[in-house]
C-alpha positions in Angstrom: -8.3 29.0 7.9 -4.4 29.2 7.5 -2.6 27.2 5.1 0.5 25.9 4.1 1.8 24.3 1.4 5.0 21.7 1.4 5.9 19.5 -1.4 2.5 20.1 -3.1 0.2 19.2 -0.1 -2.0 21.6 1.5 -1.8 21.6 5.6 -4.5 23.2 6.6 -5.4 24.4 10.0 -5.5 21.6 12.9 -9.8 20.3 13.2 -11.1 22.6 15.6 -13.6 21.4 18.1 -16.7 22.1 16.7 -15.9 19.8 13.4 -17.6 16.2 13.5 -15.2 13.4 12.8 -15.3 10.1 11.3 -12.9 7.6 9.2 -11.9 6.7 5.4 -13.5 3.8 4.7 -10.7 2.9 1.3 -7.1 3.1 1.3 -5.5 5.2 -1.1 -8.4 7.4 -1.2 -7.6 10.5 -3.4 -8.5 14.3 -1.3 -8.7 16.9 -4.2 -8.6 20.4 -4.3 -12.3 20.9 -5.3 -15.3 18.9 -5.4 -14.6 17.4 -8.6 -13.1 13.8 -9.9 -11.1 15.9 -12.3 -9.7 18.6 -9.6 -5.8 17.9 -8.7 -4.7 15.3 -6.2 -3.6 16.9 -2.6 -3.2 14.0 -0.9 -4.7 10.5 -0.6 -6.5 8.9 2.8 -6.4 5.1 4.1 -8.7 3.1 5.8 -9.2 4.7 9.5 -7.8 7.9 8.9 -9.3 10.6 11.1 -10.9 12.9 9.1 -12.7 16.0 10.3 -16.1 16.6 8.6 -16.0 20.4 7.2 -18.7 20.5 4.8 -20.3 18.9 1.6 -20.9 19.9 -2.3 -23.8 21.2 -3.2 -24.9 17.9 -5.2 -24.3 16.0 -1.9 -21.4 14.1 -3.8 -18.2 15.3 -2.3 -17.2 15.9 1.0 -14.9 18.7 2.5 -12.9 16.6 5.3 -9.3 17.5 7.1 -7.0 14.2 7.4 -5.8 14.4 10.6 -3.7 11.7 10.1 -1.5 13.5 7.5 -2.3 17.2 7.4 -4.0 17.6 3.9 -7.5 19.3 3.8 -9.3 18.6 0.7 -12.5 16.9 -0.7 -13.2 13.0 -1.1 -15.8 11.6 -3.0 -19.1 10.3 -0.5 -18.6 7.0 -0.6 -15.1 7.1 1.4 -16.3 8.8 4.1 -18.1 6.8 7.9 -19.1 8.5 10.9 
């Protein structure tokens, strides 16, 4: 995956077509750098984002979407997250 990084928010690489999508379900929803509550902020979602689905933590608690909506590639707790 390529990066980039712009005024502290990571752009990842565009979803590609194999990633399943879905929606924030909050608004304001923080997307952190790692699968923790603690990890820094990248960017936040709100309600009916796009996100592409990219994977989840290995306690099921976090997952790893890509906001297509603005950009920012991250991780956002399981609760904010809809097919």
């Amino acid at each position: 995956m390529v990066a980039t990084t712009i005024g502290g928010a990571v752009l990842a690489a565009p979803a590609s077509a194999d990633d399943v999508h879905g929606r924030c379900t909050g608004d304001g929803v923080r997307i952190r750098a790692a699968a923790s509550a603690s990890s820094g902020v990248l960017g936040l979602c709100y309600r009916d984002h796009r996100l592409a689905h990219r994977d989840v933590s290995a306690d099921g608690q976090w997952d790893k979407v890509h906001d297509g909506d603005t950009g920012v590639s991250g991780w956002i707790a399981h609760g904010y997250w809809r097919w």
